[in-house]
ZAKOL-387792 format. One record per atom (N, C-alpha, C): residue in three letters; z, x, y. Coordinates in steps of 0.001 Angstrom, whole numbers, padded with zeros to 6 digits, always signed. Each point is the difference from the previous one (the first is absolute). Example, Ala and Ser with C-alpha at 12.3 -4.5 7.8 and 13.67 -1.06 7.14 Angstrom:
2
ala+007800+013190-005690;ala+000000-000890+001190;ala+000000+000900+001200;ser-000720-000350+001050;ser+000060+000820+001190;ser+000730-000770+001090;
//
This chain:
193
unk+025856-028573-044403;unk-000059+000733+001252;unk-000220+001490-000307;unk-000756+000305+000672;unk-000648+001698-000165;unk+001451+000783+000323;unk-000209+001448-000261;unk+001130+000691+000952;unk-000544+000126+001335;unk-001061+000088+000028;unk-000656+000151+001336;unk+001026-001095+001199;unk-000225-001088-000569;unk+000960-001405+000856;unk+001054+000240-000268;unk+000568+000698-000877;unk+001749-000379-000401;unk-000181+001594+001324;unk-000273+001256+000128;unk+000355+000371+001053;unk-000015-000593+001790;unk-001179-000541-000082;unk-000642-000515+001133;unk+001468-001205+000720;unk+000619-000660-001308;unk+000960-001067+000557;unk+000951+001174-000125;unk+000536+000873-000404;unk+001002+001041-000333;unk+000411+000792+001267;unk-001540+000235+001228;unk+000306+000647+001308;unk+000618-001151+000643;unk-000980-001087-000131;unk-000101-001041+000897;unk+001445-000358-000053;unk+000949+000055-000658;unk+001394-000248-000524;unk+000782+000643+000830;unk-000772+001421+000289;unk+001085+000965+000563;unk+000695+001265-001222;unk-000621-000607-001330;unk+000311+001098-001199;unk-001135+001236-000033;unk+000340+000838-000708;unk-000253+001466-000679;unk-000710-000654-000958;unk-001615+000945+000157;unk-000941+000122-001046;unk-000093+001580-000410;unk-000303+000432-000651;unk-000668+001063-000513;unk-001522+000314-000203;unk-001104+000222+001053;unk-001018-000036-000526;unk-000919+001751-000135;unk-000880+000022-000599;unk-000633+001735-000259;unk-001215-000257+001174;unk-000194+001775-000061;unk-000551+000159+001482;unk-001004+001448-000926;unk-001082+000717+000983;unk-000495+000621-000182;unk+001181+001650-000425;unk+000614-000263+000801;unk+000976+001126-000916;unk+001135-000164-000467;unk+001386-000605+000192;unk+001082-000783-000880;unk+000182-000666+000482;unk+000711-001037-000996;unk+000419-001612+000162;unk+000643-000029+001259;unk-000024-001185+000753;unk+000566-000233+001444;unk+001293-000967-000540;unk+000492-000092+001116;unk+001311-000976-000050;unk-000279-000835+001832;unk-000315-001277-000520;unk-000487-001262+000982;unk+001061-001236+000528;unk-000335+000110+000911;unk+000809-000827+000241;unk-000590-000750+001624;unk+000452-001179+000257;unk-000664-000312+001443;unk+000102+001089+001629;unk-000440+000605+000275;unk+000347+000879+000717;unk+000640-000125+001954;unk-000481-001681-000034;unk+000313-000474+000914;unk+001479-000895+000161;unk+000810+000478-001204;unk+001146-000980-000727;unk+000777+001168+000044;unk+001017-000232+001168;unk+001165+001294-000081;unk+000674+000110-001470;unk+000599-000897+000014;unk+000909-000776-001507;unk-000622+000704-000858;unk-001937-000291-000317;unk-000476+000541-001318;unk-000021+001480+000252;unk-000416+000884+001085;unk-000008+001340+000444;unk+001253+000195-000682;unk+001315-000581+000624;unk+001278+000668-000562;unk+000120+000107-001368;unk-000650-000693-000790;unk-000033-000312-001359;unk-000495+000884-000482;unk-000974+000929+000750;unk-000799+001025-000428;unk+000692+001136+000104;unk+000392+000112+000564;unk+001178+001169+000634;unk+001282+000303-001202;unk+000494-001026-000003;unk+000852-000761-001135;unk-000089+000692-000928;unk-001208-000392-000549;unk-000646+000165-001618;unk-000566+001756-000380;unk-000760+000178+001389;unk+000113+001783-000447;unk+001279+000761+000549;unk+001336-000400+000425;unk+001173+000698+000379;unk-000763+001014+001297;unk-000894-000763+000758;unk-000629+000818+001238;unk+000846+000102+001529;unk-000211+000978+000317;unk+000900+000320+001405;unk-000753-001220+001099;unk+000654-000954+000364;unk-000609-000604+001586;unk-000815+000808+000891;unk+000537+001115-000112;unk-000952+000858+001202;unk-001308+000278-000479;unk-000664+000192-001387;unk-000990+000458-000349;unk-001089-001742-000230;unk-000815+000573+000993;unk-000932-001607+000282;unk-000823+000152-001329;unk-000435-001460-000268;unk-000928-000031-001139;unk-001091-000740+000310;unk-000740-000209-000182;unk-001701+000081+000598;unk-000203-001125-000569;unk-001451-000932+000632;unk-000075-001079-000340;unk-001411-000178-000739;unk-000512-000654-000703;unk-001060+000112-000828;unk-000603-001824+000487;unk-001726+000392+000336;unk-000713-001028+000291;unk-001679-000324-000905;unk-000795-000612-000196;unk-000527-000213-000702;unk-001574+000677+000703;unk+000260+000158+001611;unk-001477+000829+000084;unk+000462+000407+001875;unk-000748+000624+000193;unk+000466+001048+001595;unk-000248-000918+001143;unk-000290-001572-000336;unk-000227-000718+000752;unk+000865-000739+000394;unk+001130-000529-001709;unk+001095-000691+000409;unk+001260+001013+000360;unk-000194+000984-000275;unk+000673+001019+000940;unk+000336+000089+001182;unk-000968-000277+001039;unk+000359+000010+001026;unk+000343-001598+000486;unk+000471-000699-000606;unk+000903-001490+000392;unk+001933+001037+000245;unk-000323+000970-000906;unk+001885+000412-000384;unk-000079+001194+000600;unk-000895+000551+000438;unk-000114+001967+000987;unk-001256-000051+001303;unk+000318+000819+000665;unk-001289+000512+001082;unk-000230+000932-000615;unk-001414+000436-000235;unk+000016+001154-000252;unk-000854+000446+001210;unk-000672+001159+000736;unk-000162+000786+000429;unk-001872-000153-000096;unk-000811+000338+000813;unk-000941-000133-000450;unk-000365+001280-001162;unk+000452+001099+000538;unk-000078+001261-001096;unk+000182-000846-001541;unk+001973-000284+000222;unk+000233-000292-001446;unk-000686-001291-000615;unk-000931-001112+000832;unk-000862-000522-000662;unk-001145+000387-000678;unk-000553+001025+000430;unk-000888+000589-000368;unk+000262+001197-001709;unk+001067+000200+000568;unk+000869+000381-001247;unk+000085-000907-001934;unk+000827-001065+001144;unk-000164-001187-001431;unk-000879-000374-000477;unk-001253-000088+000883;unk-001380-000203-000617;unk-000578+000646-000889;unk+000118+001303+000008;unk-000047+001070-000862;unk+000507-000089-000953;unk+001171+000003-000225;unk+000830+000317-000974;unk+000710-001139-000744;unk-000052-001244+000578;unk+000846-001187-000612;unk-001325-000976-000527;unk+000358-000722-000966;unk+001052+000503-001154;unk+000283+001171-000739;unk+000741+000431+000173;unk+000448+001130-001058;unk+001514+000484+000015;unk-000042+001345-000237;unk+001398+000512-000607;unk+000483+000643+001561;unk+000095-000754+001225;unk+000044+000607+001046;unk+000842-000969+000775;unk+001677+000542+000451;unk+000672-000705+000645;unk-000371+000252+001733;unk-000449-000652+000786;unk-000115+000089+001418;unk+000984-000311+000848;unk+000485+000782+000839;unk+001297-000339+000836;unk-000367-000892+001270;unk+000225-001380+000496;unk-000559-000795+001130;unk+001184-000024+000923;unk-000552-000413+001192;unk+001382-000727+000670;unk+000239-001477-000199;unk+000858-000428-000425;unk+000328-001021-000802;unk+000060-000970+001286;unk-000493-001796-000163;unk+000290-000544+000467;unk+001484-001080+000002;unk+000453-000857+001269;unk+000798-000494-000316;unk+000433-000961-000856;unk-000964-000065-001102;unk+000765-001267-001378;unk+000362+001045-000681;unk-000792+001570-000201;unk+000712+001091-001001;unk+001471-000060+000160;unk+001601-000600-000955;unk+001011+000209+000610;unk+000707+001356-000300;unk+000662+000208+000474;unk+000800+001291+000757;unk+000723+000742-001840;unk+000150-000901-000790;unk+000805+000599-001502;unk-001228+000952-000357;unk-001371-000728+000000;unk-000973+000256-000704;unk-000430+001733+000587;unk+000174+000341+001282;unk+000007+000863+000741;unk+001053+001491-000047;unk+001259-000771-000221;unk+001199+001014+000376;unk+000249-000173+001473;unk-000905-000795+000860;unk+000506-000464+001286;unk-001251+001012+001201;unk-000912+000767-001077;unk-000928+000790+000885;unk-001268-000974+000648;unk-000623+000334+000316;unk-001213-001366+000766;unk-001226+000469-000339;unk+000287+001155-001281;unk-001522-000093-000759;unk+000441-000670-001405;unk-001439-000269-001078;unk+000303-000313-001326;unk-001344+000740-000527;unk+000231+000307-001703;unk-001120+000402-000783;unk-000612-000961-000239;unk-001177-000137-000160;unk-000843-001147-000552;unk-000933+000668-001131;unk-000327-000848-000771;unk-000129+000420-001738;unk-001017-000964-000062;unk-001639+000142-000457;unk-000603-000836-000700;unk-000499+000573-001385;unk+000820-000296-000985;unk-000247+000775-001164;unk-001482-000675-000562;unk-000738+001390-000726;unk-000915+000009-000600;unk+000145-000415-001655;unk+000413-001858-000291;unk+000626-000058-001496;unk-000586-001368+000239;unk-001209-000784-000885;unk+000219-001517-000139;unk+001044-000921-000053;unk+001029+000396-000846;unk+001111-000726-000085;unk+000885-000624+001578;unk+000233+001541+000090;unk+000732+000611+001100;unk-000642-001435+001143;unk-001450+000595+000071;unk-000775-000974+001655;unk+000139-001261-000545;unk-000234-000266-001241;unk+000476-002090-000221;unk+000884-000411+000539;unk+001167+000995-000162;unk+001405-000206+000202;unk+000061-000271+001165;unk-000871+001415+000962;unk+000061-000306+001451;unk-000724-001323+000621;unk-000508-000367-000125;unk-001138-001007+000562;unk+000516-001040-000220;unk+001235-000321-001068;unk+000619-000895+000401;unk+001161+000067+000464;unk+000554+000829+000024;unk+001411+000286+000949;unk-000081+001154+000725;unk-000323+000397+000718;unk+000354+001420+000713;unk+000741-000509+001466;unk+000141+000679+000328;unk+000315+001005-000457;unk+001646+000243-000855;unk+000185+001173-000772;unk+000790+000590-001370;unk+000369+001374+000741;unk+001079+000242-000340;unk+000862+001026-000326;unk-001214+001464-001054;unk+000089+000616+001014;unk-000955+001151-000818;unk+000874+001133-000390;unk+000972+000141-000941;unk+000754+001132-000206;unk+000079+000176-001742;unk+000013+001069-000489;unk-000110-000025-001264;unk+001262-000589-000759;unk-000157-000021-001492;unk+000642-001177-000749;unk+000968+000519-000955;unk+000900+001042+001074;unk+000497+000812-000461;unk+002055+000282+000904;unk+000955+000299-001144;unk+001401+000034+001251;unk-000514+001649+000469;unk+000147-000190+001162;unk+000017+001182+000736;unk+000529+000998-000587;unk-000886+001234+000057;unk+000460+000982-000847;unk-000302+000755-001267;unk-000549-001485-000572;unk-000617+000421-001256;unk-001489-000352-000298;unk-000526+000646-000798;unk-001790-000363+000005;unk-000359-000845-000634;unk-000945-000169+001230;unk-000470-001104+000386;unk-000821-000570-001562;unk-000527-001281+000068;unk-000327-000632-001733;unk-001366-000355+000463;unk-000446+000617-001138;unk-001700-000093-000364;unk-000071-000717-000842;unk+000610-000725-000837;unk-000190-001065-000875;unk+000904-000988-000161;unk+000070-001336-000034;unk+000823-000712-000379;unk+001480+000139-001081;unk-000286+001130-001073;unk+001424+000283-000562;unk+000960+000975+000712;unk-000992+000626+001206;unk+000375+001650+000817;unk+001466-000840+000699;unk-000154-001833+000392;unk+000704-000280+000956;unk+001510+000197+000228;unk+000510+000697+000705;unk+001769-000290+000353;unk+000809-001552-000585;unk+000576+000462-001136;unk+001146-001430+000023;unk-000102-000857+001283;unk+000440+000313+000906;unk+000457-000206+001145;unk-001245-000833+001043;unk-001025+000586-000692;unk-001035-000566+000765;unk-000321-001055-000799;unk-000358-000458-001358;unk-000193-000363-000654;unk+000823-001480+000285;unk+001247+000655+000019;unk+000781-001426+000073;unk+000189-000576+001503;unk-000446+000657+000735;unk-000102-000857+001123;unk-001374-000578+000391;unk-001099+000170-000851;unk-000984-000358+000029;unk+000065-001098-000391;unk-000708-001381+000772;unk-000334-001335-000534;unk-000958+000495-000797;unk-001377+000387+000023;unk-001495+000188-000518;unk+000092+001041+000309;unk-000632+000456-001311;unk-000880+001193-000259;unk-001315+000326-000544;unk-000778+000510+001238;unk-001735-000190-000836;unk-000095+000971-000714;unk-000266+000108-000631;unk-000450+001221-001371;unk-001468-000188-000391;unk-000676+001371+001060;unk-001221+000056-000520;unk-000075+001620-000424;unk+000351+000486-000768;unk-000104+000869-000751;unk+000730+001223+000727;unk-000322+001203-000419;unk+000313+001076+000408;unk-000882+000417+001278;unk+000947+000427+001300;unk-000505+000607+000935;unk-000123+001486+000115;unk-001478+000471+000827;unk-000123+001071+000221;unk+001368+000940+000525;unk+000865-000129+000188;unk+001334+000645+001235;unk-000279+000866+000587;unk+000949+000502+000894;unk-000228+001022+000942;unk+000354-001198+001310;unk+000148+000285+001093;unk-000145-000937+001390;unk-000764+000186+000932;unk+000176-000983+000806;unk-000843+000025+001242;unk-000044+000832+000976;unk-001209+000457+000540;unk+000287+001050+001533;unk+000659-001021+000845;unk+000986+000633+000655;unk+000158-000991+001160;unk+000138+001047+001390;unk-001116-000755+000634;unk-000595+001071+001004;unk+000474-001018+001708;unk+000418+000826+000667;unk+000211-000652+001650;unk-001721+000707+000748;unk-000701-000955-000101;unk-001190+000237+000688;unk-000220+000691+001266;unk+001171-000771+000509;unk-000379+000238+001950;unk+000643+001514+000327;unk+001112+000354-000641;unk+000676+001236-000475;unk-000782+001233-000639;unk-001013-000571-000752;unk-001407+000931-000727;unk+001188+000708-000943;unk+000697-000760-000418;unk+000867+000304-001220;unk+000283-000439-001575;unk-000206+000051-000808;unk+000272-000232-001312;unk+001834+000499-000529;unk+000635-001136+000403;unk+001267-000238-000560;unk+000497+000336-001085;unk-000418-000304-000784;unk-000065+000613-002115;unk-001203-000282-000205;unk+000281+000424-000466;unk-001756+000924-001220;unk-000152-001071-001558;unk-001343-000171+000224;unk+000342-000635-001329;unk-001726-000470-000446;unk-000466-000939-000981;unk-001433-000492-000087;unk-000594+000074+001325;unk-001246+001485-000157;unk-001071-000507+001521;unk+000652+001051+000553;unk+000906+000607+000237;unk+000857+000961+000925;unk-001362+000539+000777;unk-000792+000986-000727;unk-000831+001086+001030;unk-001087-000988+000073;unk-000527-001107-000265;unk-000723-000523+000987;unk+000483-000667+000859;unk+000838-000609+000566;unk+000687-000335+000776;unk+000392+000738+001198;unk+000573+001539-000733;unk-000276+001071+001273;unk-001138+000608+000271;unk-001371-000179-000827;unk-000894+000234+000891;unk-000448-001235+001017;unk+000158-000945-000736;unk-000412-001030+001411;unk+000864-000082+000897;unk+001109+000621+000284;unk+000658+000018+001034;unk-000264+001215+001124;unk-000185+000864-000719;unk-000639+001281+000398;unk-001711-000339+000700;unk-000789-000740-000635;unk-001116-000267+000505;unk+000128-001075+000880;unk+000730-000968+000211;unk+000165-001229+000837;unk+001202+000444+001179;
//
């Protein structure tokens, strides 16, 4: 069995994968699975209140788990896949842990082969880095937290990631949230759109 499948049955379980992304390793998990969300929470010692974003395999199966806006569609088209978290209004299977209880969510289609295998067969995943809160974030498989490590069923290890993070921008707001891969194009297309 590939790791590819040992993660794929690992969400499907309701367990913690570890997989790499265009800028650091993510920490996965089923995102529609309160239980596995909490697990995520768990594992980086993260506050409930701070929502963690969900990661899908293309801007199409996206909108099964968000509305987006016609603006912020036009947005994702642009820019997804890539290093660009988009804020949606979440629909009702998104549950309320995954959120902090707000009625938007980030949505994440990372720009990483691995990463989209992963998605295409399970998405949607837990899009938050693979890291305990607090400390920085891991660009390579040895970078990882004890902590993450061992609560990880699977871990994909495809080499060293670029790091740095994602913009994560509220479209309809014409706002960029944190700054990160893409930042000033992002605010010029917000500025021009």
């Amino acid at each position: 069995m590939s790791d590819l499948d040992r993660a794929t049955d690992a969400v499907d379980d309701g367990d913690l994968v570890v997989f790499p992304t265009e800028t650091v390793y993510g920490l996965g998990a089923d995102a529609l699975d309160p239980a596995a969300v909490e697990a995520v929470y768990d594992a980086k010692r993260r506050d409930r209140d701070d929502p963690i974003s969900l990661a899908v395999p293309d801007v199409d199966a996206a909108t099964e788990f968000v509305r987006p806006t016609e603006r912020t569609r036009r947005f994702m088209d642009a820019f997804l896949p890539g290093p660009v978290t988009v804020i949606c209004e979440r629909r009702d299977v998104v549950p309320d842990v995954l959120t902090g209880g707000r009625d938007r969510v980030g949505v994440r289609v990372p720009d990483h082969d691995l990463a989209l295998s992963l998605l295409e067969r399970v998405a949607p995943v837990t899009a938050t880095s693979a890291n305990v809160s607090g400390r920085s974030s891991a660009r390579a498989v040895a970078d990882l937290d004890d902590e993450i490590g061992s609560a990880a069923a699977v871990v994909l290890d495809d080499g060293e990631t670029p790091g740095g993070g994602s913009t994560v921008v509220d479209v309809e707001a014409g706002e960029v949230v944190r700054r990160g891969h893409e930042a000033d194009e992002v605010e010029t297309w917000l500025a021009d759109h």
